[in-house]
N, C-alpha and C positions, 0 to 999 in steps of 0.2 A: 732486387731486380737483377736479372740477369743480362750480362752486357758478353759483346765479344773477348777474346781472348786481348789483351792489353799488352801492347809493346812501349807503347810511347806515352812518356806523359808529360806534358806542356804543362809549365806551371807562370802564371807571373808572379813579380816580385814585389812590386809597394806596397804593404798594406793585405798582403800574402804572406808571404816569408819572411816580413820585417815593417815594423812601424815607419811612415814614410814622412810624413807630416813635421815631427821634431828635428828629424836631420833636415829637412828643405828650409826648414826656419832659421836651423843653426846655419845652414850653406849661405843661406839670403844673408845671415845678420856678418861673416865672419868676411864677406865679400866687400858691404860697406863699409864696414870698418877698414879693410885694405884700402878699396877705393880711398878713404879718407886721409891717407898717410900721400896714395899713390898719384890722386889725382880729386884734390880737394875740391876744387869750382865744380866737379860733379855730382861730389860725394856733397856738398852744403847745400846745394841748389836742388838736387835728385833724393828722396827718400825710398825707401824700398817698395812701398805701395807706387810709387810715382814708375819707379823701374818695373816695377809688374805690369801693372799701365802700361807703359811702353811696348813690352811684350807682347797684350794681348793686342794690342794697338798695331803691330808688324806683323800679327798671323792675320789679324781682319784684310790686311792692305794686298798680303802676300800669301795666300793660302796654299799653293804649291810647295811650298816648306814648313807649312805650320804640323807638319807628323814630326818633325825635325827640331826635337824640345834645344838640344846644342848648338845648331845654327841660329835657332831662332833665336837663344840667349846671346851667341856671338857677334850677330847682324846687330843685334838690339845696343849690344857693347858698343860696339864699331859706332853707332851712328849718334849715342847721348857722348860719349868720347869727343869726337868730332864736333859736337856742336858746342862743347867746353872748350876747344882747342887743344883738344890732344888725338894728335894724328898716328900718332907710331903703332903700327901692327905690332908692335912685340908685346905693348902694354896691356891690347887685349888679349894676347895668346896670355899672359901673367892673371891676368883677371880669369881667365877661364881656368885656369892650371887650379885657383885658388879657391871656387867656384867647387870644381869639378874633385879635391882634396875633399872637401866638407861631405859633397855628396855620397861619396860613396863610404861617408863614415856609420855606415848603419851595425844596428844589432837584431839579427835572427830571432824571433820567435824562441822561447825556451826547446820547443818541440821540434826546430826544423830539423837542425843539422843532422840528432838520430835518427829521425826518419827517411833525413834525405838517403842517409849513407847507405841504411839498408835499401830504401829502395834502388837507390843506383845498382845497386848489384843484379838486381834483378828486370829492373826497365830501364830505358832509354830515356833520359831525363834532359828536356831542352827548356830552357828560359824564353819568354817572349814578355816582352813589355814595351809602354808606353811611352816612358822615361828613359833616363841617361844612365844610368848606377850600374854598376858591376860586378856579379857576383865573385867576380876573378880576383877582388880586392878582399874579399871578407872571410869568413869564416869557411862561406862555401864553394871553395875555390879545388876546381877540379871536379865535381859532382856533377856539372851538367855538359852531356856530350857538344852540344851547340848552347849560342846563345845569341836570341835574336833582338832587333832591336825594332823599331817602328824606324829608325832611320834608316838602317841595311834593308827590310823589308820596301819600303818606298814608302808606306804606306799604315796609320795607326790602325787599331781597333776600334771600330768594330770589325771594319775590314778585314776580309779574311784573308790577308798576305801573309803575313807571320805564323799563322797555322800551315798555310800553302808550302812555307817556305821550310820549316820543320816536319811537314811529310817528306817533302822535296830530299832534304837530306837525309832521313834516315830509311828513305826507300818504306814508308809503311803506310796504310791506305786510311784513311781517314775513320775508318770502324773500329781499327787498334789503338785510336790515338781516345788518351783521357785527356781534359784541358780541367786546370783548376785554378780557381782565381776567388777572388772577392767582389766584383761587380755584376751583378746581376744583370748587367746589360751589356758591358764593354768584355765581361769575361764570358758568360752562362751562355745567353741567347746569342752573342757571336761566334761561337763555337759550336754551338748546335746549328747555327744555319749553314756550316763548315762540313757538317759532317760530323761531328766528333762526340763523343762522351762527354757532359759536361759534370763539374760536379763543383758547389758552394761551398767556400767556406769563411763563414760568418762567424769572428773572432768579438762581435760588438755588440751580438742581441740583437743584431737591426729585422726588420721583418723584410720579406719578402715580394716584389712587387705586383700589383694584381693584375697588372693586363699582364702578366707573363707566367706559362705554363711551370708549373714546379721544376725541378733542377730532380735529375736523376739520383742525385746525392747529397747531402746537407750533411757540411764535418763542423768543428769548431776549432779542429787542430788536423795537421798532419800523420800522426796518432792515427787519429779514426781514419783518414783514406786506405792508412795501411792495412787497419785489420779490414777495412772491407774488402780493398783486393785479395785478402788470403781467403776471404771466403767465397770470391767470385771466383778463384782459380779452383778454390776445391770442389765449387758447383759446376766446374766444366769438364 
């Protein structure tokens, strides 16, 4: 398929560039255990399914901050704290410190980093996601010009802010911009309704979904997007 000339390429991160799933479980599981040292009547009485609950229980009530996965965890702290009788704002700035350590304790895809490197050289590489993590922490630290966040944006995915907000700064029009992701709906089809190049990559064998138009590009690694832009640049 032949696309526009490619400046920018928007990539998300969970389950993209790095398994998200095992580090959320280990953040959930290393948090209770703190709670449990820090503030026990929470930690005995609260389980982590109970604290999820909670969670999704504050975005139902409060939807104007549910793109806002940190606040939402913080509010969520602040308010089972409180009803255990622990009042102190310093305990949930600790609880989130602790939280927020685990999270970003991820590992890259065996394929990212060389791929990223090289393609940094050659595109404009901005992070957009759903989530809290930081690539600024990891391995891939320094590879992406921007990075956006659904909280800085205002607004999650599907929603096209975080695309909006990564043209916005690298001054580049919506037909230059590749967007790559794993969700066929929250990455694929909202990037195409944006404007943008969208392009799958399915690290799981999962199948494709049928009310939705194929994806311009199907990778299984970052590998293949590469070689295909060298063939889209050689075809222009």
């Amino acid at each position: 398929m032949r696309v526009p000339e490619i400046r920018l390429i928007t990539l998300d991160l969970d389950e993209t560039l790095w398994p998200c799933l095992p580090v959320i479980t280990a953040a959930e599981a290393a948090l209770h255990a703190w709670l449990g040292g820090q503030a026990p009547r929470l930690a005995e009485s609260t389980d982590i399914a109970a604290m999820h609950q909670h969670r999704l229980t504050l975005m139902e009530r409060e939807p104007d901050i549910a793109h806002d996965v940190s606040l939402v965890r913080r509010q969520s702290l602040t308010e089972l704290l409180g009803d255990h009788g622990y009042d102190d704002t310093r305990l949930v700035d600790a609880a989130m410190a602790v939280f927020m350590d685990h999270r970003c304790r991820v590992e890259p895809y065996a394929d990212v980093l060389p791929a990223l490197q090289s393609l940094s050289r050659r595109y404009l590489l901005v992070s957009v996601t759903n989530g809290n993590s930081n690539p600024e922490v990891t391995t891939l630290k320094g590879l992406f010009r921007h990075r956006i966040s659904a909280a800085e944006a205002g607004a999650a995915k599907p929603h096209p802010a975080m695309f909006e907000r990564a043209l916005a700064l690298t001054e580049c029009r919506p037909q230059q911009c590749l967007h790559l992701g794993d969700d066929p709906w929250l990455d694929v089809e909202a990037a195409r309704k944006a404007g943008l190049t969208a392009a799958w990559i399915n690290r799981t064998g999962a199948t494709w979904p049928n009310a939705l138009p194929e994806p311009a590009l199907t990778v299984t690694t970052l590998d293949e997007l590469a070689h295909w832009l060298d063939d889209n640049d050689d075809a222009v």
